[in-house]
N, C-alpha and C positions, 0 to 999 in steps of 0.2 A: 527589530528582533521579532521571532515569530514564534512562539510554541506549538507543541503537536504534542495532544494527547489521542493514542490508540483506545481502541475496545473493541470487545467482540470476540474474542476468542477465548477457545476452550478444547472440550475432548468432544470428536466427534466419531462416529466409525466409518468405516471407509464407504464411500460412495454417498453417504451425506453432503451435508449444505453448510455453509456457515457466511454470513454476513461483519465485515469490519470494517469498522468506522474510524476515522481520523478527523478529530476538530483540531481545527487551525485557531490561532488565536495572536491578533498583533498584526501588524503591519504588512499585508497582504494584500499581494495586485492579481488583478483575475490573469494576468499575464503570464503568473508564475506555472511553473511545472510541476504536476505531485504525482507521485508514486508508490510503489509499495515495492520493497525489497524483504530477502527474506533470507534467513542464517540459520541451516539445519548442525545438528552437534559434529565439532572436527570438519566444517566446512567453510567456506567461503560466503559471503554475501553474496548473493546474487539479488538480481534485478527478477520483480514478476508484472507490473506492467507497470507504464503510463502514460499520462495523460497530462498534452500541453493545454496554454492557454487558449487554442481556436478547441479544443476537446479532440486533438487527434488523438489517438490511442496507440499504443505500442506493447505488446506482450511476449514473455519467451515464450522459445517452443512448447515448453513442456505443462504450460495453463491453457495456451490457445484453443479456445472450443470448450473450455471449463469453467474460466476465471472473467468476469468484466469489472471492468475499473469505470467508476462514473466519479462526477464531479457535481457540486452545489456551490455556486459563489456567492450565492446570498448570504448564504451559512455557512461558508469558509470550509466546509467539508471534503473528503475527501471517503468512497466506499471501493470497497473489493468483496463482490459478490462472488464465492465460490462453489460450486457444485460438481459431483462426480469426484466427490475427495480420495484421495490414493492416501496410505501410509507415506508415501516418500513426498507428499507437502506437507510433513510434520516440521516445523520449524519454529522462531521465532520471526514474525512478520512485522517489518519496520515501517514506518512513513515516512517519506520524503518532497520536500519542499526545494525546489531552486527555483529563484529568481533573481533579477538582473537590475542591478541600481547605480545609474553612473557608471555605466561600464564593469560595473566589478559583481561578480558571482554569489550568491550570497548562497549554502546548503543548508538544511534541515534538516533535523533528526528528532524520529518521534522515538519512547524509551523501548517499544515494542510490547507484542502481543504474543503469547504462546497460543499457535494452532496444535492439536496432537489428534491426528487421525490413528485409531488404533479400533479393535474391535474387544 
């Protein structure tokens, strides 16, 4: 089993910064995958980046050139540096965990973090 507690978030105004953080905690291979997904009101989760276990990176469109996703496996961490904040990355921002044990998929979920860009 794995927990994920979020932080880091808050009220920012647009075109600010905000750093957030995800501890992992439990049973944790540097193999796994973690991510950051995010759920603005009357919307869909979506995906805003991540990052496997060799540290490749993957991000949507709409963070690319804004958003970096890094990783600490010492510390089971996971961070989403964001900068050039827009009002429309107002959301709740999730952490996500998958990894792979005996064949079978194992997902995470952290409870989430309110971002809110506003001025």
């Amino acid at each position: 089993q794995v927990q994920l507690v979020e932080s880091g978030g808050g009220l920012v105004q647009p075109g600010g910064s905000l750093r957030l953080s995800c501890a992992a905690s439990g049973r944790l291979f540097s193999s796994a995958a973690m991510g950051w997904y995010r759920q603005a009101p009357g919307k869909q989760r979506e995906l805003v980046a991540t990052i496997a276990g060799g540290d490749s990176t993957n991000y949507a469109d709409s963070v690319k050139g804004r958003f970096t996703i890094s990783r600490d496996n010492a510390k089971n961490n996971v961070y989403l540096q964001m900068t050039s904040l827009k009002p429309e990355d107002t959301a709740i921002y999730y952490c996500n965990v998958v990894q792979m044990r005996f064949g079978l998929k194992y997902d995470y979920w952290g409870q989430g973090t309110q971002v809110t860009v506003s001025s």
